[in-house]
N, C-alpha and C positions, 0 to 999 in steps of 0.2 A: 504494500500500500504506500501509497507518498505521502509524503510527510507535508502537511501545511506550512506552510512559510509563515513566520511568525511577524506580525506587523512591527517596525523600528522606527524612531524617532531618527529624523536625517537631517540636521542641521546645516545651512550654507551659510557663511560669514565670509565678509572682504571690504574690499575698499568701495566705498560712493561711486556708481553708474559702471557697475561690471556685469551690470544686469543680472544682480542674483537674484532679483526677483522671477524677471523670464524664464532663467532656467530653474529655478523651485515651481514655480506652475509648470511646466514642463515634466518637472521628474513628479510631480504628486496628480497631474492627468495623469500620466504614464501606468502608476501604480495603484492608481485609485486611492491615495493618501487625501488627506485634508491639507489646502496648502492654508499657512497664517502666516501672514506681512506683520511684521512686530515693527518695521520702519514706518508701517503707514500710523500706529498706535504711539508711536513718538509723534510724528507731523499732527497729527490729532489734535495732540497736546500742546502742542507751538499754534496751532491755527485759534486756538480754544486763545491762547495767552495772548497773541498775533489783536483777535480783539477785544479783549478786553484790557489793552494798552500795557500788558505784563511782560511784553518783548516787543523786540524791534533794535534795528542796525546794530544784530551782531549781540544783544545784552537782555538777557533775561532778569526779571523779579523775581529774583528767589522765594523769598517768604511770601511774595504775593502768589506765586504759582502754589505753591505745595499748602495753601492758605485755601486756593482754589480746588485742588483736585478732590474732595469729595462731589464737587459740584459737575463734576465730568465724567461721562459715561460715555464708554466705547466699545461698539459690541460688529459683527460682522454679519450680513445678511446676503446670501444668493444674489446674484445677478447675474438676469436674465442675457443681457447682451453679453458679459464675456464669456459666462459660464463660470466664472470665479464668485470668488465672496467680495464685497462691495465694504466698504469703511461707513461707518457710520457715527458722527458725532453728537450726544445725547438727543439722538430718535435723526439727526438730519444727513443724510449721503452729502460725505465731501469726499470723493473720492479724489475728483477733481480738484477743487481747492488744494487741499494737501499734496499738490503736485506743484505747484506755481514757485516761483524763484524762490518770493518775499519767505515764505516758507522753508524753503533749501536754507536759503540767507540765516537763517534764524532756529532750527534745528538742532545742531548741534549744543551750543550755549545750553539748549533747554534738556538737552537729553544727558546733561552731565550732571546736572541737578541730582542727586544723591534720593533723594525723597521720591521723584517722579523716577528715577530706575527703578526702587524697590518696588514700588505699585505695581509698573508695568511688567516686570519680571513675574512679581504671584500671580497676574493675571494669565501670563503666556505658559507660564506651567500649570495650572490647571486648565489651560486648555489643549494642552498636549498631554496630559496625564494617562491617558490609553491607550501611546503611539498610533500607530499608521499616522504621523504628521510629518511635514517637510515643512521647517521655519526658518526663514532667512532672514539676517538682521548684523549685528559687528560684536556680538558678546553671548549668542545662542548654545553655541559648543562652549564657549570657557565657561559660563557663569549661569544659562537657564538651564541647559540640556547638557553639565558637565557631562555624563554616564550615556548619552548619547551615542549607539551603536554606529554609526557614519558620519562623519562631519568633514565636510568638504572648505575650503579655505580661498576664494577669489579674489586673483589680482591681475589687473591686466595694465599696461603703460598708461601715463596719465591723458596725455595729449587724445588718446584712443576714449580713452572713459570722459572727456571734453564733448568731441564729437558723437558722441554715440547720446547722450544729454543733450546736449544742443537739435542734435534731429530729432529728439522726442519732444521738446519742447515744440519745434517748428511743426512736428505733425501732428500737437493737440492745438495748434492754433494760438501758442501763449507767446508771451513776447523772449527773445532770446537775441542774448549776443555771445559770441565764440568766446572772445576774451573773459567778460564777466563768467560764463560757467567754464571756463578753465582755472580764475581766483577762486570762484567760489569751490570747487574740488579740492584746489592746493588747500585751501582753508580749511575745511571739512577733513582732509586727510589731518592736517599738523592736531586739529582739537578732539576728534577721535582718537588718536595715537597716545596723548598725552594727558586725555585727563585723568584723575585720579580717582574714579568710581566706573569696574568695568572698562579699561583703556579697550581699544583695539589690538586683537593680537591672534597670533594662529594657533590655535590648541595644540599640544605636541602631541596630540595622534589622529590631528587632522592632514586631509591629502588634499595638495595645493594644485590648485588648477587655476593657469597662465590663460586666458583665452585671448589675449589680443588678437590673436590671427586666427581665430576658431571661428566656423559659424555656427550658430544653432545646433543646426545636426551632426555637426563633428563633435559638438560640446556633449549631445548627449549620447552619440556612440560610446566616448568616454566615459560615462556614468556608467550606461549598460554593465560594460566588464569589468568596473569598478563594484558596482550591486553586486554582480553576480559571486563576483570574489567573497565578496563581504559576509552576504545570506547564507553562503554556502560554510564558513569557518566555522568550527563547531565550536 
């Protein structure tokens, strides 16, 4: 008789615009996993502070945000157009919003917030609590989903992760300039790396994946016999 593959928590972590999102919906259609965006539940939180004047140019209100977050709820519902799970800001879809620069601009500052990691951390582990999930974010494998059975690790050249943002911005229609989302990457990488609650970093038994020069389906040829390896280990 064969034996049931047993459903694993797969963690994808890296640097801003290596499209770990893309390829975590990818790898959790693939296996029928639940894919959760733990970046969109940071943006959430920055959109939430964004108006109610608790950030902005680069500086977040600390006390005023983590003063805030009981008043914030963010929860994920179906959607019907991508087939994915949709953001939701207490009861309102921003999936959108939370993609716009001001946002990028202002994300980081807020995700370094010590108060607003722990929240978002318990929430992202109870909701992977029963595997079969793929969650990508920059502190999944180290710090939500240490014990996590696969944890992949993305980095691709920066100039490449520039344009590859810069076309997503141009094909939702938002405003982009090359130079600005090339500061704002270099930016995002030095205060992810650096701060002192969860930095960025690569799990030491996570396996690194380069894709600058990958497309899509060579990225996930790569997984396949990367899975296969994995599932199979006893």
């Amino acid at each position: 008789m064969t034996r049931k593959k047993r459903k694993i928590i797969i963690t994808v972590d890296g640097y801003s615009s290596c499209g770990k999102s893309t390829f975590a919906k990818a790898i959790a259609r693939e296996l029928g996993y639940i894919y959760i965006d733990s970046g969109a539940m940071y943006r959430a939180v920055t959109l939430f502070a964004l108006r109610r004047g608790l950030a902005g140019n680069g500086i977040a209100d600390e006390a005023g945000i983590l003063n805030a977050l009981p008043e914030i709820t963010i929860t994920f519902r179906p959607d019907s157009e991508t087939g994915f799970s949709a953001t939701y800001l207490n009861g309102e879809k921003v999936e959108r919003e939370i993609r716009d620069r001001e946002v990028s601009d202002n994300v980081s500052p807020v995700s370094t917030i010590a108060g607003v990691r722990a929240r978002l951390v318990e929430l992202q582990r109870s909701l992977g609590a029963g595997g079969g999930v793929v969650m990508d974010g920059r502190d999944i494998g180290t710090v939500v989903f240490p014990a996590a059975r696969l944890k992949i690790f993305m980095t691709a050249r920066p100039e490449v992760r520039a344009q590859r943002r810069y076309l997503e911005l141009v094909s939702k229609g938002l405003p982009a300039d090359f130079d600005a989302v090339m500061k704002n990457i270099s930016e995002r990488d030095r205060i992810d790396s650096s701060r002192e609650v969860s930095p960025l970093r690569q799990a030491d038994d996570a396996v690194v994946l380069d894709n600058s020069d990958m497309t899509p389906e060579e990225q996930m040829v790569w997984f396949r016999e990367l899975y296969k390896k994995r599932i199979n280990e006893s």
